[in-house]
Structures are given as C-alpha cells and as structure tokens.
C-alpha positions in Angstrom: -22.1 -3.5 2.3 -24.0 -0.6 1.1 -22.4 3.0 1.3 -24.1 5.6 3.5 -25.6 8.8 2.5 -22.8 10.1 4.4 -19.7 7.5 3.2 -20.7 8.5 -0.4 -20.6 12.2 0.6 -16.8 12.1 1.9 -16.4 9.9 -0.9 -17.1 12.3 -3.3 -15.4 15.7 -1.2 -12.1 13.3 -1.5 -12.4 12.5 -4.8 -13.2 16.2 -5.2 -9.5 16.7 -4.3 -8.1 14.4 -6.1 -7.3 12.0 -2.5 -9.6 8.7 -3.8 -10.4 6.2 -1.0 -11.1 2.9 -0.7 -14.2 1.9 1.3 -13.9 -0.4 4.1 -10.5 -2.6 4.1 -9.3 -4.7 6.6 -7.1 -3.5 8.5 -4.1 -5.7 10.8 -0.7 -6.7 11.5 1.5 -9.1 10.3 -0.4 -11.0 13.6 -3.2 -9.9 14.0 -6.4 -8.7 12.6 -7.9 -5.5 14.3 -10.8 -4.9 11.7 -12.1 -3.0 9.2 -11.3 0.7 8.7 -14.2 2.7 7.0 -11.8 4.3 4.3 -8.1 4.0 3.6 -6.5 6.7 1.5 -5.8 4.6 -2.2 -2.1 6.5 -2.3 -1.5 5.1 0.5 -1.3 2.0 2.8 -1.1 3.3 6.2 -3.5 5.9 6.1 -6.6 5.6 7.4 -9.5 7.8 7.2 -12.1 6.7 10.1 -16.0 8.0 9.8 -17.6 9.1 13.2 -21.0 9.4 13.9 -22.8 10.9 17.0 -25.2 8.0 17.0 -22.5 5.0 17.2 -19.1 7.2 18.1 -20.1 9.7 21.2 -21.2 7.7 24.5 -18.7 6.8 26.6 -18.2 3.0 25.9 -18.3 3.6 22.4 -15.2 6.3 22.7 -13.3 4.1 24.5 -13.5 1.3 22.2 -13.0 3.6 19.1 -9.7 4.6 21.2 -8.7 1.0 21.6 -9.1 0.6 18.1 -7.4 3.2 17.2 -3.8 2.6 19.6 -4.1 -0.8 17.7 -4.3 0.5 14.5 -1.6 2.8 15.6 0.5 0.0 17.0 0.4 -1.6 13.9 2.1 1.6 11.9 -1.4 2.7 10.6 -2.1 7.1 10.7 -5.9 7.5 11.5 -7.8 10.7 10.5 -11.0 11.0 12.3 -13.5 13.2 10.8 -17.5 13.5 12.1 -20.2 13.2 10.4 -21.6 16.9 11.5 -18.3 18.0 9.8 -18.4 16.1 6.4 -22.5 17.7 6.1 -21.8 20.7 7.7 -18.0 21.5 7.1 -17.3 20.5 3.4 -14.0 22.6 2.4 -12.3 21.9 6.1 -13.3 18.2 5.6 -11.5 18.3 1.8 -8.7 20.9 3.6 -8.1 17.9 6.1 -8.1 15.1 3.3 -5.7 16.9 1.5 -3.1 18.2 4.5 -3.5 14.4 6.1 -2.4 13.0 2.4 0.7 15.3 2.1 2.0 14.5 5.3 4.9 12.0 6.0 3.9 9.6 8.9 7.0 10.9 11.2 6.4 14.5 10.4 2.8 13.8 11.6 4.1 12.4 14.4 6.6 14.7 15.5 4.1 18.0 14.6 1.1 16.3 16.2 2.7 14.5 19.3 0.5 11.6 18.8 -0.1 9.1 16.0 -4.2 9.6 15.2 -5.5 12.4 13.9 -8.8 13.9 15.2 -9.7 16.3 12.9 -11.9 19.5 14.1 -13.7 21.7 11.6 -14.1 24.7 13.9 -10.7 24.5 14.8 -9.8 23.4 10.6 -7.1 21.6 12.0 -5.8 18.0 13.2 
C-alpha cells in the first residue's frame, strides 16, 4: 500500500535520528496472527511504533479495539509506542525525542519504569 503524507513524515523524523522503520509488518505469535503494525523499529523485533489518527483512532469503539490490539500485541512480547498524528505535524523534536528514548530502552526496564507494556506517547507531556 501507498505511504501517507503523514507515514512518510515519521518516516523521515526517524530516519532523521538514525531509528529506520519498517512500514507495515505483520505482526503475531508463534499461534496466532494479530495483524499488521504500521511501523516496527528495523533494530528491532519487538518494537512497535503504532500511527494514530483522530479520524480512525479517537471514537470510542475505535479505542477499544486499538486497546485490544494492543494487550495482544503485548501478550505476544511486542513494546508499542503510540504516537498521533497532531504530534508527528505538530510536535516534530518530541516525536524524534520519543523514537529515540523508546529505541534505547530495554523491554523490562520499560516495563518496570512505565508499569505497563505500550507506550502512549504525549508531546505536551514529551514523555511516554
């Protein structure tokens, strides 16, 4: 499929930072196939950088089906990073701040530091 305006655009702040992605790979467990992640970091096989939009990410049924997703990717030993479209547009340096704190990190430190397993990551707040 064809990248975004907006894919290309984290695209290039990651490579920016020297943390390349790799667009839309299929993500799963030994079991099970839970779909396709938008980005995962090429470093990296269990890190996964997920793309949210207001226009298919913020009504109610849509969160709770990106937060299914998400505890299943989780489940199956993957690290998601969310990050909003508003932010990539909007938010540049936190966005490549995030890509680059969310690459350095060590899946049980995250865990232990974070208390949960995904990362929703807040410009305004320029943290996880």
């Amino acid at each position: 499929p064809t990248d975004s305006g907006v894919e290309l655009r984290l695209s290039d702040i990651a490579r920016g930072v020297g943390v390349p992605l790799d667009r839309q790979v299929s993500v799963g467990s030994e079991t099970e196939l839970i779909g396709r992640a938008d980005f995962r970091l090429r470093a990296s096989t269990f890190k996964l950088v997920e793309l949210l939009s207001f226009t298919y990410h913020s009504m109610f049924l849509d969160r709770l089906a990106d937060q299914e997703r998400f505890r299943r990717m989780e489940t199956a030993g993957f690290l998601v990073l969310q990050i909003w479209d508003i932010d990539v547009w909007n938010h540049p340096d936190d966005v490549a701040a995030a890509l680059i704190a969310f690459s350095e990190v060590s899946p049980d430190r995250f865990r232990a530091s974070n208390g949960a397993e995904s990362a929703p990551f807040d410009a305004r707040k320029r943290a996880f």
